[in-house]
N, C-alpha and C positions, 0 to 999 in steps of 0.2 A: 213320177208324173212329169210331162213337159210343160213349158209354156213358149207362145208364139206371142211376139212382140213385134216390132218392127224390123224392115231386113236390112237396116243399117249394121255393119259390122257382122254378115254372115257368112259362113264358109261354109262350103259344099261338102256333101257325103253320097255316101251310096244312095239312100231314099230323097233327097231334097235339101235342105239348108237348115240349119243349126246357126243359133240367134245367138253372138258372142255380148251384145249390148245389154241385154238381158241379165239378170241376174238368175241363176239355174242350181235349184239346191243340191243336187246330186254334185255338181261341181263347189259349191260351197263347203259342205260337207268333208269332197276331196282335199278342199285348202285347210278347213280344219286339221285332217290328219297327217298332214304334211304332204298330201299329192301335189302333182306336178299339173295336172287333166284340168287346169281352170284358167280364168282370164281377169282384168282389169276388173268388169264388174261384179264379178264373182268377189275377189279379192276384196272387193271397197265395200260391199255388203257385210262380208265375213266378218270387216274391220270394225263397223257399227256396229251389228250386234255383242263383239267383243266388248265395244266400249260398255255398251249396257251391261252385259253380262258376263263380266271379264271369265267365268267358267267355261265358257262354249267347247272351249278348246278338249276339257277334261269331261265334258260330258259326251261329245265325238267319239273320244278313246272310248269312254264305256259303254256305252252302244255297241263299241264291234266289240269290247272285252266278254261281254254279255251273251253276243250273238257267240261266240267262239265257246261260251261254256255249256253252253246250250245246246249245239251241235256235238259238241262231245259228247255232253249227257246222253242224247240222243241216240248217237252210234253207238258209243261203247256199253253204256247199264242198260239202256231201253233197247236194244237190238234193233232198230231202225235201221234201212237199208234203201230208204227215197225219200228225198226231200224235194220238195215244191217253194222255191226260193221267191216270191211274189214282189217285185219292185225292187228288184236289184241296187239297183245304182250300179257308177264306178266301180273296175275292180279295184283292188288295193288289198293288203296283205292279210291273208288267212280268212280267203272267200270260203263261201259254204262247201263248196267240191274240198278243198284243202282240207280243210277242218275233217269233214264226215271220209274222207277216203284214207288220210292218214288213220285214224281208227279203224276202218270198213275198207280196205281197196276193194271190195267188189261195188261200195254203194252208188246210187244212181243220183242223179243231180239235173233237175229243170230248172232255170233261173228264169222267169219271165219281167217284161218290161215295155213300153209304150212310147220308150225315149227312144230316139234317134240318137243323142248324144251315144248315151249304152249301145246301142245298137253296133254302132262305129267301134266302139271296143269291146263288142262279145268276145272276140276272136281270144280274147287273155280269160274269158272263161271257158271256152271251150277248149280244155286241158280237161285228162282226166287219166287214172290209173289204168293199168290195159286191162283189169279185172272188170271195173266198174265203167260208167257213162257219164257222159256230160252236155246237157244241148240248153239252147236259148230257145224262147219265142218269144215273137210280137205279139204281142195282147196287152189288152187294158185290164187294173184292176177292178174297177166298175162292170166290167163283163166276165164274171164270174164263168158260165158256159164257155167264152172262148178259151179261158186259161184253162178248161181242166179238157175240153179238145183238145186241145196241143199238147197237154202234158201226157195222154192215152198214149200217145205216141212211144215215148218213151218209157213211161212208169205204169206197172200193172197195179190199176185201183183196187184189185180184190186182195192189196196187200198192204200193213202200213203205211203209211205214207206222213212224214212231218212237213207241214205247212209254215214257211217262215214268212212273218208280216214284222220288217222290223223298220221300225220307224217311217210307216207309210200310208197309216190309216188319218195320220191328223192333215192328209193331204186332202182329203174326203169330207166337203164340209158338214155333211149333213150327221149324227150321230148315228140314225136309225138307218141312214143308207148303210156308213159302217159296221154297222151288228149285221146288218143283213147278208151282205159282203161275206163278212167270216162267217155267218150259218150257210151261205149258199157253197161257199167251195169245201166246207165242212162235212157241208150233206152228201158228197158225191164220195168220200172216202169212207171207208171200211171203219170199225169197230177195229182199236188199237193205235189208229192213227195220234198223232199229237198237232197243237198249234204250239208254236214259237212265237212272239207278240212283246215287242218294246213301242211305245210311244210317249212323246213328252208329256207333263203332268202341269196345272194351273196351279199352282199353289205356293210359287216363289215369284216375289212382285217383281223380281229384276227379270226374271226370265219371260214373263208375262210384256213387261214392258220394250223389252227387246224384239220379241216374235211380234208384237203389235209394229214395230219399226220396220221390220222384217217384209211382214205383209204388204207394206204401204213402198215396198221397192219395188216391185213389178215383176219379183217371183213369185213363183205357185204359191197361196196361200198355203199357212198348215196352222191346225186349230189343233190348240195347248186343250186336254179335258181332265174331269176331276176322275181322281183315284175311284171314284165309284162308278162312272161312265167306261172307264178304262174294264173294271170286271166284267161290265155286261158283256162284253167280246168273247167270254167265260163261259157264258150259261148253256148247259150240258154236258158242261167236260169237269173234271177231276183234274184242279190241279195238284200242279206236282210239288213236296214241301220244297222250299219255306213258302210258295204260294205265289202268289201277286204281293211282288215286293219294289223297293226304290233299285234298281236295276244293276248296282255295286253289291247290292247283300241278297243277290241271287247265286249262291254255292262260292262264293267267292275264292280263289284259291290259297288267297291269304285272310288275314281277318277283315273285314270293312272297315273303313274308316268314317265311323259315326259322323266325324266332322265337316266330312264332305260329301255328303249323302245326295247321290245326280238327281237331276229334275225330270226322270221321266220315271215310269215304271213299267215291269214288266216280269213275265210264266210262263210257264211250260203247261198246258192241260190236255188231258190223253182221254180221248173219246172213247165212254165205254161202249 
């Protein structure tokens, strides 16, 4: 999700101008993981929440460590061959096309997004295997109907299709719009389909206290919810074991490390 702030400090793109003064969490994000794709206010943002929450940095990683084991899952045991990637962000290393086409080189890949920022650099997602696909649209994730138009385009809904929501529903204040959210683009896909779903979790005071900091910067708000809010995103589907878990002890490839258990959670649930 964007936000429009004042156009002090803006620089031009294809649709219009991109607010550099602003603090932009898809660009925050990217400074977490060591991207390059950010600026001053991004950076000073980054840095405060650091201060609160000296983790930030290692919960970044596992967020796309998560999203990468997931996509694998996906393609290689569940045979999944299109994913519907909802609020992209930044590319940066082992995007969803990476992940599911080194498995799958035939599989297909929609990434959708409402940012301009991302807009400016779909072009580093739109790469793909000469087997498989790979396309952007513009759509909001609040507009359920526009994103699964656009993705008809590319992805045949009378077949699988895994839905990735990672870390983009706490951008969505309301809870019940968010359930509604995942049952609407849920409803338009086939029996077999899966969701894919990381979001941060309420229930560590430092990370609580940092996102409240967070908020009060002049980026997109994003709302921390509890491990039992978080399943409702759930209901109708089967998930997959270990289930809805802290987002590090989801298949992990090594053993988890109990000690440092991230603050978000997140499953896999496959639509019967």
């Amino acid at each position: 999700m964007s936000t429009q702030g004042n156009t002090q400090g803006a620089v031009p793109h294809g649709g219009g101008e991109i607010d550099t003064s602003v603090p932009h969490s898809a660009r925050i994000w990217n400074y977490w993981l060591g991207g390059k794709d950010n600026y001053a206010a991004d950076r000073q943002a980054g840095d405060q929440y650091r201060e609160a929450f000296p983790g930030i940095d290692e919960l970044a990683r596992a967020s796309r460590y998560f999203l990468v084991r997931t996509i694998r899952y996906l393609a290689a045991e569940a045979g999944v061959r299109q994913f519907l990637d909802v609020g992209t962000g930044l590319p940066t290393v082992d995007n969803t096309h990476d992940v599911a086409q080194r498995e799958a080189p035939d599989a297909r890949i929609v990434y959708v997004d409402n940012d301009p920022l991302v807009l400016v650099h779909a072009h580093a997602l739109l790469t793909s295997s000469p087997e498989g696909r790979t396309a952007y649209i513009e759509a909001d994730l609040r507009d359920p109907e526009a994103v699964i138009a656009g993705a008809r385009e590319t992805l045949d809904l009378s077949r699988p299709v895994a839905l990735i929501l990672s870390g983009v529903l706490g951008h969505v204040g309301d809870h019940a719009e968010a359930c509604g959210i995942v049952r609407a683009l849920m409803s338009h896909l086939p029996s077999g389909s899966y969701l894919s779903h990381n979001d941060g979790v309420d229930d560590n005071p430092e990370t609580n206290a940092a996102q409240d900091d967070y908020n009060d910067s002049g980026a997109v708000p994003y709302v921390l919810r509890s491990p039992e809010e978080i399943r409702a995103y759930y209901e109708g589907l089967e998930l997959v074991p270990p289930g809805l878990v802290r987002i590090n002890r989801w298949r992990p490839d090594v053993d988890a490390d109990e000690s440092a258990d991230a603050a978000a959670f997140g499953g896999v649930g496959r639509k019967p």
